[in-house]
C-alpha positions in Angstrom: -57.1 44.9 40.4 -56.4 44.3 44.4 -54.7 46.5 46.7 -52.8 45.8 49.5 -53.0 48.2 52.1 -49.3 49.2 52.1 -50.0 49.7 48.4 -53.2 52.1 49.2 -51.2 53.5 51.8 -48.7 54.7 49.1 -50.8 55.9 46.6 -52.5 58.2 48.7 -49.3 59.6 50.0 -48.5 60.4 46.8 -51.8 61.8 46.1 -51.7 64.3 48.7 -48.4 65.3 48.1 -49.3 66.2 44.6 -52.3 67.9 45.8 -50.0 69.8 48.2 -47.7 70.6 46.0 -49.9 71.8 43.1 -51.8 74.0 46.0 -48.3 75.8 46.7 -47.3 76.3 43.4 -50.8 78.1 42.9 -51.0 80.3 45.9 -47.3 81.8 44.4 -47.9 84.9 42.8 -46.2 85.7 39.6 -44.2 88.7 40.0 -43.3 91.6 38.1 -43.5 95.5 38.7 -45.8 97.5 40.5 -46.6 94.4 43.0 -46.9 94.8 46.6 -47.2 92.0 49.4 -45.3 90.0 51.8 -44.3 87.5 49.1 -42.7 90.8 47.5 -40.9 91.5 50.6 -39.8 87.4 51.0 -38.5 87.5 47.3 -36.2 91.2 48.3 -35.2 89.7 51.3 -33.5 86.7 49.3 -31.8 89.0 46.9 -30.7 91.3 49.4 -28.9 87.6 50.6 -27.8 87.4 46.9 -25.6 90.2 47.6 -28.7 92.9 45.3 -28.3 96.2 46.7 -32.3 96.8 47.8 -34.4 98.8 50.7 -36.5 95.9 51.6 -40.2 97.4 51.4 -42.4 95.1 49.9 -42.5 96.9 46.6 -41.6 95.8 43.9 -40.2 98.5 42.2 -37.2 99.4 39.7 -34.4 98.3 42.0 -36.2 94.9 42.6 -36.7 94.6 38.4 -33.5 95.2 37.6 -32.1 92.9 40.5 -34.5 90.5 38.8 -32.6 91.0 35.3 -29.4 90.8 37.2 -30.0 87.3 38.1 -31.8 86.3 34.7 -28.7 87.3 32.9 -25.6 85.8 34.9 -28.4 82.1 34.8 -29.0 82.1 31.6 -32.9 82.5 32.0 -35.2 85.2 28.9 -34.6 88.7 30.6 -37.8 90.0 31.6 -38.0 90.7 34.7 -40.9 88.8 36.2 -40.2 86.6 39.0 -41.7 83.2 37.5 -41.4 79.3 37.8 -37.8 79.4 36.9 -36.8 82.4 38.0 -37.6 81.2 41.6 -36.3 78.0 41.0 -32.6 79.6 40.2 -33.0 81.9 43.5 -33.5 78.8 45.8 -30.5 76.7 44.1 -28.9 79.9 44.5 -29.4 80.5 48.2 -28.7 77.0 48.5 -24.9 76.8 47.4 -22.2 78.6 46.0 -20.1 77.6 43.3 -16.2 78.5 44.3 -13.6 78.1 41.8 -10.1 77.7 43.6 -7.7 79.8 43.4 -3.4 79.6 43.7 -2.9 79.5 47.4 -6.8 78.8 48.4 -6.6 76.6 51.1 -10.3 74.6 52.8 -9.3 76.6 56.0 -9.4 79.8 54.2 -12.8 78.6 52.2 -14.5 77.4 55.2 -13.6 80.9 57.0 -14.9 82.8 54.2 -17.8 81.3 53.4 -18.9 80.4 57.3 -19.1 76.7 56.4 -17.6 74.0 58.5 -14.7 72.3 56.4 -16.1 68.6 56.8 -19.4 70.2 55.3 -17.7 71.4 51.9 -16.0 68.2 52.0 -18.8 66.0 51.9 -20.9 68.0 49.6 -17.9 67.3 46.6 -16.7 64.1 48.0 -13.4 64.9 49.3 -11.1 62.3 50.9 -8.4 64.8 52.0 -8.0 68.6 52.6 -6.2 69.1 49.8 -7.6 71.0 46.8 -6.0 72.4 43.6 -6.2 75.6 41.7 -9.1 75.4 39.2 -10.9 72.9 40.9 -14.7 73.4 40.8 -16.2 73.5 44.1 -19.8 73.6 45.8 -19.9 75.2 48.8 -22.9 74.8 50.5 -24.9 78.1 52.5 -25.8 76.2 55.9 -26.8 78.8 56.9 -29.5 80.1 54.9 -31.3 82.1 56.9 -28.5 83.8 58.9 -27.2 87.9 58.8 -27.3 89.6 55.6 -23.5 89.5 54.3 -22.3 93.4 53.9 -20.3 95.8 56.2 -23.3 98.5 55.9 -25.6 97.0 59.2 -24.9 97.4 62.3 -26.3 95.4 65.4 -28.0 97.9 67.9 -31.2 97.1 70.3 -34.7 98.2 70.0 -37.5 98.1 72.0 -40.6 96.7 70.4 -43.5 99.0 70.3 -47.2 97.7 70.9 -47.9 96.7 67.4 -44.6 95.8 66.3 -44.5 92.8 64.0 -41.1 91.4 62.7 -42.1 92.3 59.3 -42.9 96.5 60.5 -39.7 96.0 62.2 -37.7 94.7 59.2 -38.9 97.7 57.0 -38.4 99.7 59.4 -34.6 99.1 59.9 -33.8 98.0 55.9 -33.0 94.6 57.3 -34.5 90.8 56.8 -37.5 89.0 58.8 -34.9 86.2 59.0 -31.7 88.2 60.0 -33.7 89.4 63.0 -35.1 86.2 64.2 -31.3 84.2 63.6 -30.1 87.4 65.9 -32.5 86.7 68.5 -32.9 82.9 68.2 -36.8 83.2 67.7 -38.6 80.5 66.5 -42.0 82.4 65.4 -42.8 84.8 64.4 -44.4 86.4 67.9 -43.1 90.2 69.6 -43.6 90.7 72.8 -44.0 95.0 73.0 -41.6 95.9 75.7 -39.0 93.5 75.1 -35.6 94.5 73.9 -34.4 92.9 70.6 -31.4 92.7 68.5 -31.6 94.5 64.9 -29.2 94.8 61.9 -29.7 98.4 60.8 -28.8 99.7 57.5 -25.9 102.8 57.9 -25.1 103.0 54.3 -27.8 102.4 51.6 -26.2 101.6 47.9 -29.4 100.7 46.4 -29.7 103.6 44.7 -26.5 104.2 43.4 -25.1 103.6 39.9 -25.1 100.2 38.2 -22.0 99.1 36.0 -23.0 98.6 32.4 -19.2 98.7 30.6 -15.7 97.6 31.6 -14.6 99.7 34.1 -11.3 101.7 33.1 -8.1 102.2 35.2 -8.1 106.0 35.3 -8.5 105.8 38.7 -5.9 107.7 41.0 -4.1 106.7 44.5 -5.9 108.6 46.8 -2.9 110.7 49.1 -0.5 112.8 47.3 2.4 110.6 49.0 2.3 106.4 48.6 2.2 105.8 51.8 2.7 102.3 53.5 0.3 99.8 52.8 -0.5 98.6 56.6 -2.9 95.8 55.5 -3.6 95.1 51.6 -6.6 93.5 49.8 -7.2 89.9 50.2 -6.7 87.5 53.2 -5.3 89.2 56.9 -5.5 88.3 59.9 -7.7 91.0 61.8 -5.2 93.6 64.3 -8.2 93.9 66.9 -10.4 90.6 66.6 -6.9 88.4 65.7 -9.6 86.2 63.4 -8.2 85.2 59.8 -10.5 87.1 57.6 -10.8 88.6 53.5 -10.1 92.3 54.1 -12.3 94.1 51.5 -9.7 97.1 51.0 -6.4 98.5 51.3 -5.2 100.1 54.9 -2.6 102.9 54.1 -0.8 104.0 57.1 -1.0 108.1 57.1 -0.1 111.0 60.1 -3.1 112.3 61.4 -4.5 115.3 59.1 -3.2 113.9 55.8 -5.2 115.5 52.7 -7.9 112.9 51.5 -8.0 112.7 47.8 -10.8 111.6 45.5 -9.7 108.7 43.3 -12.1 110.0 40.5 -14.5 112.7 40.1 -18.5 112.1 41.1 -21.2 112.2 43.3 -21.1 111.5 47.0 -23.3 109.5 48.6 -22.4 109.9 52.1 -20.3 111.8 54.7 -20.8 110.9 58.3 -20.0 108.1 60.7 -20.2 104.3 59.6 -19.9 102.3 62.5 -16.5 100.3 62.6 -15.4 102.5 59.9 -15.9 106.1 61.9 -15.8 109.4 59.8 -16.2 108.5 56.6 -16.8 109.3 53.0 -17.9 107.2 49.7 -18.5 108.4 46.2 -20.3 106.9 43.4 -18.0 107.4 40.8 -20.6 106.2 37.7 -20.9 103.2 36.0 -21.5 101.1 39.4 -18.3 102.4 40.9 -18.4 103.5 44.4 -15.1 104.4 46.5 -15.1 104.3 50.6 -12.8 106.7 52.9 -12.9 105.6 56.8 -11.4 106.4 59.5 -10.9 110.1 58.9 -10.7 112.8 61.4 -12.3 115.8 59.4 -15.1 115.2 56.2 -14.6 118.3 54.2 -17.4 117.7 51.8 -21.8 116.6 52.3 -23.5 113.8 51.1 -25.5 114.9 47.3 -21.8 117.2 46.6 -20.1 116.6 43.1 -16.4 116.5 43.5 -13.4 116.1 41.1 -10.6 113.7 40.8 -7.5 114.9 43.2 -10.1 116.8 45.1 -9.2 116.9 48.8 -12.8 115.7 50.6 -11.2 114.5 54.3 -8.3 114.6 56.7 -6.9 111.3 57.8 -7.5 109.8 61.2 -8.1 107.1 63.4 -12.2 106.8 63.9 -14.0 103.8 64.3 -12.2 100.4 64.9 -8.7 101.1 64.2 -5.1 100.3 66.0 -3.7 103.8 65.0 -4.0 106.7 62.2 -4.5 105.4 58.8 -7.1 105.4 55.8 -9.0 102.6 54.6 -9.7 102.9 50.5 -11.9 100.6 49.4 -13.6 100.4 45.9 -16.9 98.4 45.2 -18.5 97.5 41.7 -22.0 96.8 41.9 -22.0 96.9 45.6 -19.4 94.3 45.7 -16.0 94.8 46.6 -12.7 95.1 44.4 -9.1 94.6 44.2 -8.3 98.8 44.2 -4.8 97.7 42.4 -6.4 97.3 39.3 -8.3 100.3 38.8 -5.4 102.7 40.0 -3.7 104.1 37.1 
C-alpha cells in the first residue's frame, strides 16, 4: 500500500500524540492516603477551587480523603477515596463549568456577576439568542477563569517579600493559598521568584478545614442571635454593596444594632475563632456540629477564646462597627459544609 506524504504526515501525528498521551497518563500517580508530592498539592489546590475546605500541604491526608469521597458521591463515581482515571476526569469537567439551574427572578446580569463570567460567554456556551432566561432552565456556565483567586471570604491579599529560596510552591504552603492564585495575583507567567521582590499573597485568616462535616439534615433549632429583632439592614441574597456600590450575593444577614448590644450564640458548640477577620473586624464563629458553623463580625468586644464551648443564648460579643462597615451593626452568617446558607431557615 502507497503513501502519500500528507497521508504519512498524518499518521505520524497521530502516532506521537498517542505516544504523548499514553506517557502523561503514566507519569500520573494514582492517589490515595498517606501520599506526598507536588501532584498531591496540584490535586488540593483544585478542590480547595471546588469550594473543599483544605490546608494545602501536599499531604494527602484525612481532609483530602474525605474531600475525595465528597466529590465521588455528589458524581456518582464507587466511593473510595483514591484519586484515579475517573475521579480526575470529573475534577477537570468540574473546574471547567458549572451547572446553574435558574431561579424566579435570576437574571444573565445577575449570573454573569456571580459567577465572574462575561454574559456573551454563558450565552454562547448554551446557544442563547436573547438575554432572556426562565426559571428551571438548565444552564452551563463556564469557569474562564480557571486559574484565578480561590472563591471564599477567609484570604486576604497582603504583600510579602520573597526570601532567598522562596519557590511559589514554599510560598503557597506557607500562606494556605494556591500556586495559581499567587501567580494570577501577580500576573507571572513562570514559575520564577526573584528574593527581594515584593509579591501579592492570598493569606488564609480563618481555617474551616478542620471543622465539623454535615452528615444529617440540619434542624431549625437554631435561635436569632440578639434578644431584640432588630432591623434587618441588608438580608441574604442579592444587594448592592453600601461601600463598593457593586451588585453582589451577600452571604449573610446585616442586623442593624446600637453599639454594645449583647451577642447571642444561635446554638450551643465549640468556637473556632475569636479575633479580627479582615473586612469583617472583631469577630466570632462557632462550629455548631454536624458541619454547622455560625459567623459574628463587626463586634466591638469578643467575650469568649477560640477552643471555648458555649451554650445556646450565651452572650460571646458586644456589637460594633469593626472592619468594613457604614455604621454599628452585626453580620450573622451561617455556613454548612463551609458553604454559606440562607440563616432564615435554620432560625426557629
Amino acid at each position: 500500500m502507497k503513501f502519500n506524504k500528507l497521508s504519512l504526515f498524518i499518521l505520524s501525528f497521530l502516532l506521537i500524540s498517542l505516544i504523548t498521551s499514553y506517557s502523561a497518563q503514566a507519569k500520573q500517580r494514582t492517589l490515595q492516603a498517606g501520599m506526598k508530592g507536588s501532584d498531591v498539592q496540584e490535586l488540593q489546590e483544585n478542590l480547595v477551587m471546588l469550594g473543599e475546605r483544605l490546608i494545602i500541604d501536599g499531604i494527602f491526608g484525612p481532609s483530602t480523603k474525605q474531600a475525595i469521597i465528597n466529590l465521588q458521591q455528589e458524581s456518582g463515581l464507587p466511593v473510595d477515596g483514591v484519586v484515579g482515571a475517573e475521579t480526575r476526569r470529573r475534577i477537570k469537567e468540574a473546574l471547567t463549568y458549572d451547572e446553574h439551574t435558574v431561579k424566579k427572578g435570576d437574571t444573565l446580569s445577575e449570573l454573569a456577576a456571580f459567577y465572574e463570567v462575561p454574559i456573551e460567554v454563558i450565552k454562547e456556551a448554551n446557544k442563547l439568542k436573547s438575554n432572556n432566561i426562565i426559571a428551571g432552565q438548565e444552564l452551563i456556565i463556564p469557569k474562564t477563569a480557571l486559574g484565578g483567586g480561590i472563591n471564599t471570604d477567609f484570604y486576604e491579599i497582603i504583600s510579602y517579600k520573597v526570601q532567598s529560596g522562596d519557590t511559589l510552591e514554599k510560598v503557597s504552603k506557607k500562606f494556605n493559598t494556591t500556586i495559581r492564585t499567587i501567580k494570577k495575583l501577580n500576573e507571572l507567567d513562570n514559575h520564577h521568584l526573584r528574593a527581594g521582590e515584593t509579591i501579592k499573597v492570598s493569606k488564609l485568616v480563618l481555617d474551616l478545614s478542620t471543622t465539623s462535616r454535615n452528615t444529617t439534615k440540619v434542624k431549625r433549632d437554631f435561635i436569632w442571635p440578639v434578644a431584640t429583632k432588630g432591623r434587618i439592614s441588608s438580608d441574604y441574597g442579592w444587594r448592592v454593596h453600601p461601600i463598593l456600590q457593586t451588585k453582589s450575593f451577600h452571604k449573610g444577614i446585616d442586623i442593624a444594632l446600637p453599639t454594645g448590644t449583647p451577642i447571642k450564640a444561635t446554638k450551643s458548640g465549640k468556637i473556632i475563632s475569636s479575633g479580627w477577620i479582615s473586612g469583617f473586624g472583631k469577630t466570632i464563629t462557632i462550629d455548631h456540629g454536624n458541619g454547622v458553623v455560625s459567623l459574628y463580625g463587626h463586634n466591638s468586644q469578643l467575650l469568649v477564646k477560640a477552643g471555648q464551648s458555649v451554650r445556646q443564648g450565651q452572650t460571646i460579643a458586644k456589637s460594633g462597627n469593626t472592619g468594613r462597615s457604614t455604621g454599628p451593626h452585626l453580620e450573622f452568617r451561617m455556613m454548612i459544609n463551609g458553604k454559606p446558607a440562607n440563616p432564615h431557615k435554620y432560625i426557629k
